[in-house]
N, C-alpha and C positions, 0 to 999 in steps of 0.2 A: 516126103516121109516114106518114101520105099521102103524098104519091102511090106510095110505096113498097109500102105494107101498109096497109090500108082497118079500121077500126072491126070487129071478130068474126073477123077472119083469127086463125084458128090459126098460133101460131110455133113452131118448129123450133129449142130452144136447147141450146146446148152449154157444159156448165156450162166457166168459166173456172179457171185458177191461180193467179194473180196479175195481176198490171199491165203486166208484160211478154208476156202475150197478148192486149193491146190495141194496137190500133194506130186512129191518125185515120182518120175515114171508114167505122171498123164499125159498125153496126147491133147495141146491146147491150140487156139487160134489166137493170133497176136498181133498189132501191128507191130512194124520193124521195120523204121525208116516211111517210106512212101507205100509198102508193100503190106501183104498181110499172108502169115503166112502159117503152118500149121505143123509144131516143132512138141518134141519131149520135152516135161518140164527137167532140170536138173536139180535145181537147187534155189531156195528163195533164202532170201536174207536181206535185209535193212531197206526192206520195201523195195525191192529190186527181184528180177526171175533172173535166172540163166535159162536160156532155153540150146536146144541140139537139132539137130533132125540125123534121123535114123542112118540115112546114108551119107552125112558130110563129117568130116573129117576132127572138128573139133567145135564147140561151142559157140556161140554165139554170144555178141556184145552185152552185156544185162539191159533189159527193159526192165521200165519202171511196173509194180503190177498191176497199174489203171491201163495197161499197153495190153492186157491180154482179154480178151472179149470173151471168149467162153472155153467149157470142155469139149473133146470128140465123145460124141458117145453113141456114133454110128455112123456107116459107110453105104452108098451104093456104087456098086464099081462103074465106072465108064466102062460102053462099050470096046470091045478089043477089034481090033483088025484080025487075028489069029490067036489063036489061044496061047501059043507060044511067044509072044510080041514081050514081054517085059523078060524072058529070058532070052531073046534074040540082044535086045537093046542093053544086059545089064555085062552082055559075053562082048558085043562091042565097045563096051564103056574099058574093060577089064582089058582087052587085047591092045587097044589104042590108049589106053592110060589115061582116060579122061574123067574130069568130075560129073556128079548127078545131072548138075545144071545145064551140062551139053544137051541133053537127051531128055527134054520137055514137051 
């Protein structure tokens, strides 16, 4: 979820109640597939989410909305290596033409 929430940030979730405490443009946690993972919502419809993340390239497959576990509703960051470390890693992703997923 870069540039929002960096790789090891601790989230702050609030478990959900259904589909009518979504709304487009939350930052939710979800499973997806074997994973879980913590994407924008897009868009809900016939009991299905789409969900994004901030840095990839195009949407993801729709989850059902019992797939999504709660909201973000706060961050504490992982410690950095340098203050500069997520614009080091976002200038090499950019130069070598590579996806988010390299750089975890």
């Amino acid at each position: 979820m870069e540039p929002a929430y960096a790789h090891g940030d601790d989230l702050l979730v609030e478990p959900l109640a259904g589909a009518s405490w979504m709304r487009p443009g939350e930052v939710v946690v979800a499973c997806h597939g074997d994973r879980l993972v913590s994407h924008r919502v897009v868009s809900l419809r016939d009991g299905m989410v789409i969900l994004k993340g901030d840095a990839c390239w195009r949407a993801d497959a729709p989850v059902p909305v019992d797939a999504v576990l709660g909201r973000v509703v706060g961050f504490r960051p992982a410690p950095r290596l340098f203050p500069g470390a997520r614009m080091v890693k976002r200038l090499f992703r950019q130069i070598l033409n590579l996806p988010a997923e390299v750089f975890r």
